[in-house]
C-alpha positions, 0 to 999 in steps of 0.5 A: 400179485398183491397182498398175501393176507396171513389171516382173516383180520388182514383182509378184514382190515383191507376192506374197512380202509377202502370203504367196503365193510359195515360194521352193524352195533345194534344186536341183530337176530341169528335166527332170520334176521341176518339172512334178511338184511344179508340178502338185501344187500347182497343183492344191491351189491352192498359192502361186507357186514361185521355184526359186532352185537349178535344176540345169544354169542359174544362173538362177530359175526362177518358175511358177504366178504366176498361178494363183489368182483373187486372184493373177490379180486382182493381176496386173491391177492390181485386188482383184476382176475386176469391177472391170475388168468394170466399167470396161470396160462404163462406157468401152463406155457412153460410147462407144457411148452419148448424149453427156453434156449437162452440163459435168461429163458432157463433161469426164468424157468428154473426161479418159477420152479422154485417158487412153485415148490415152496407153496406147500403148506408149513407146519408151526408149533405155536398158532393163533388158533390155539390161544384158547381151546377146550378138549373136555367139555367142547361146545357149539353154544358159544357159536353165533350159528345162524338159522338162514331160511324159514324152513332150514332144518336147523341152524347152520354152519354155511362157510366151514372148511372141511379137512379130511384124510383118505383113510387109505393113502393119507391125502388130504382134502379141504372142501366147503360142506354145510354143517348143520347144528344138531345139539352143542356137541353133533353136526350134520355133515352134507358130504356130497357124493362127488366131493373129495369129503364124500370119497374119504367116507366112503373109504372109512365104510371099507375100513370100518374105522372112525374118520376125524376131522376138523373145521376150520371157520375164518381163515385167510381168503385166498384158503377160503376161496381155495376150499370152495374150488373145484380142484382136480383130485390130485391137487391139495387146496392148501397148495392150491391155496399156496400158489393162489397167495405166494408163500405158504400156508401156516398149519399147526397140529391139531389138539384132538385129531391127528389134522394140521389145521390152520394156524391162523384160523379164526376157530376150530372145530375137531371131532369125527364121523362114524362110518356107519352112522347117519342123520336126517339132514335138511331141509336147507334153502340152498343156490339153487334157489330152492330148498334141497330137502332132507336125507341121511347125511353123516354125524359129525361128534365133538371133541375141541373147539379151539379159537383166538381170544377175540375170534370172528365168526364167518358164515355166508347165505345162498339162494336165489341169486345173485348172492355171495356166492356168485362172485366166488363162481366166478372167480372160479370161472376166470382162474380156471379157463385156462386149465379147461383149454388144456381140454378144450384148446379151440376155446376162446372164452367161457361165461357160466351166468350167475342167475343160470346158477353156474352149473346149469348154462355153460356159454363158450365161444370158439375158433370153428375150422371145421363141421361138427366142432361145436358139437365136439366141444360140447362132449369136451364140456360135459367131461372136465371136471365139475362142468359134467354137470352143466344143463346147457352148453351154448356154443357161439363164433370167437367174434361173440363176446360171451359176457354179452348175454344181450349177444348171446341170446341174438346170435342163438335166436338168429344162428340156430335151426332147432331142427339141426342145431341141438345136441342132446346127451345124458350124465351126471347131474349134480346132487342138488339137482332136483328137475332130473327124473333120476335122482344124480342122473339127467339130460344136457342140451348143446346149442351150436349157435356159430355159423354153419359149413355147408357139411353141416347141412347148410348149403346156401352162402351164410349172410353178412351181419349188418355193421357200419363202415368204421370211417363213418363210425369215426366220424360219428364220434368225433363229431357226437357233441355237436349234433346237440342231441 
């Protein structure tokens, strides 16, 4: 592993040193105009931008810091994501593994072990974070809080990390929820309904109590990145986030909610949600590429904003990819295969499109042995996780490269009978999804492009593909340059 980054400052540091940040002087809008010159160079592949001159706000404003592979792959302490790919399959080896026989083996183990029990999240009494604060008259307006699209509802807080307890067992849960401005002292909160957040609101309602809360707004990436992902329920982001960096992460106690936020934050937000009230929340241009329009979302009350002296403010766009997002969605893509061959183990790799907006295609391939496979992988698919919600999976042989979508789309045209080869189903569908009859309910379809057995209705000697004898390819090479063409 690389560089565990305490802070947002760090990294921010990083990229300036390698050439992959801009800083903008000249003032620039909130309103549009950052969305504008974001978009662009988000979809150019352009470097992270800090916005020293923000009109209305004193303070920076920093976006697309994660929006590049290389940048994603700094973020997480490492070079490449297969680093981490394949760290996470050695600890997934020893754990679910035989136990080492030698002394070496086992004490190998055994400093795994140790070092995996020492991510957990470490309270500190004094924190950056709390270098200035304000519990009697806190306000959003110092906040250079962007409008992003023409027909958002407002302006909005795009990249806040959302902490919760369940009201019930005390968990606690760190996910990435839109806010949307109200006034200087509410927010919209956009609690999904298959969130972790979602799930404590609903617990709040059966207690009839107040829920508090806190946003943290910059934070170290690898938290940034942790509260994005789709842990499974019982794993904690901050551990996540732990692991992610290899040492702990930093948490101070909050001034108004009994919540240990993060020490190193750039800014926090503290306040709670009342069970029984909502607010019309949206519209909001969102990943989809569509706005997601308005509903009644939980309201989110004021009570500090605490934050460094010289805080950063830290805000994203989504939209119609490719965007920032879409390196995050892939990050997640590579850190996480391996735990979805815990389910799906004839997996081989997996490839979720950006411009399919992640969620929608899920293309895999896979070591077939034997009929009726692919389709078994397509329910195994359709129940890990957040993949519940993918649209199309495409299943293809272990020879095809995923990441080739050139590849993909020849062996799907070339390897399918629409007649035999689809695999319908229905299930739950993401809450942005907006294509469904059913709101939250839809169709999926399975696409079992790998090459069929005779069981599987095929009876005739499946052909050869055209490839050239490697003698001659050799050949070819060698020889390239003195063909003059």
């Amino acid at each position: 592993m690389g560089v565990a980054f305490t802070n947002l400052r760090e990294f921010l540091d990083l990229l300036e040193e390698r050439d992959e940040l801009r800083r903008i002087r000249v003032e620039v809008d909130p309103h549009l105009e950052i969305t504008e010159i974001a978009d662009r160079v988000m979809k150019a592949g352009g470097p992270a931008l800090l916005f020293e001159n923000v009109k209305g706000s004193d303070i920076p404003f920093a976006i697309n810091l994660l929006g590049s592979p290389q940048r994603m792959a700094w973020a997480l302490g490492m070079e490449e994501w297969s680093e981490l790919e394949r760290r996470l399959d050695d600890l997934l080896a020893m754990a679910m593994g035989p136990p080492p026989k030698s002394l070496l083996g086992k004490l190998q183990v055994l400093n795994e072990i140790i070092k995996v029990g020492r991510i957990g999240p470490r309270e500190v009494s004094n924190a950056p974070v709390h270098e200035v604060f304000d519990t009697e008259n806190p306000s959003l307006a110092e906040l250079p809080i962007p409008t992003c699209w023409p027909l958002d509802g407002g302006p909005y807080i795009t990249f806040p990390l959302v902490l919760t307890h369940d009201p019930l067992t005390g968990k606690r849960n760190v996910g990435l929820y839109r806010l949307q401005k109200f006034d200087n002292r509410t927010l919209g909160m956009h609690w999904q309904r298959h969130k972790g957040g979602a799930e404590h609101w609903r617990r709040s309602k059966e207690t009839r109590r107040r829920m508090e809360v806190a946003v943290a707004i910059g934070a170290d990436p690898t938290l940034m990145y942790a509260a994005s992902a789709p842990l499974p329920p019982d794993i904690d982001e901050m551990v996540f986030a732990g692991f992610l960096r290899g040492a702990p992460v930093e948490t101070v106690q909050a001034k108004t909610v009994d919540i240990k936020v993060p020490a190193h934050a750039e800014i926090v937000l503290e306040g709670w949600v009342d069970p029984s009230e909502s607010r019309l929340e949206g519209p909001f241009g969102d990943h989809i590429g569509y706005y997601s329009l308005a509903e009644p979302f939980p309201v989110f009350h004021l009570t500090a904003v605490t934050r460094r002296r010289d805080p950063v403010f830290v805000s994203t766009i989504v939209g119609v990819p490719p965007m920032e997002d879409a390196w995050i969605g892939k990050a997640t893509e590579r850190l996480f295969l391996p735990l979805v061959r815990l389910f799906v183990p004839e997996l081989v790799d997996m490839n979720l499109p950006v411009h399919g907006v992640f969620h929608n295609f899920c293309i895999v391939s896979i070591n077939k042995r034997y009929p009726g496979q692919a389709r078994k992988v397509m329910h195994g698919i359709w129940g890990v996780g957040q993949l519940m919600f993918t649209k199309y999976v495409i299943v293809v042989d272990h020879d095809v490269d995923v990441q080739n979508l050139k590849e993909v789309m020849w062996r799907v045209g070339a390897n399918t009978d629409p007649a035999r080869d689809l695999e319908q189903a229905r299930g739950p569908m993401d809450h942005l999804e907006f294509a469904t009859t059913t709101e939250h309910f839809g169709g999926k379809l399975g696409i079992d492009a790998t090459r069929k057995m005779p069981e599987e209705g095929f009876p005739r000697e499946w052909p050869p593909e055209i490839r050239m004898d490697d003698e001659i390819v050799k050949l070819v090479d060698e020889r390239w340059l003195s063909y003059g063409i």
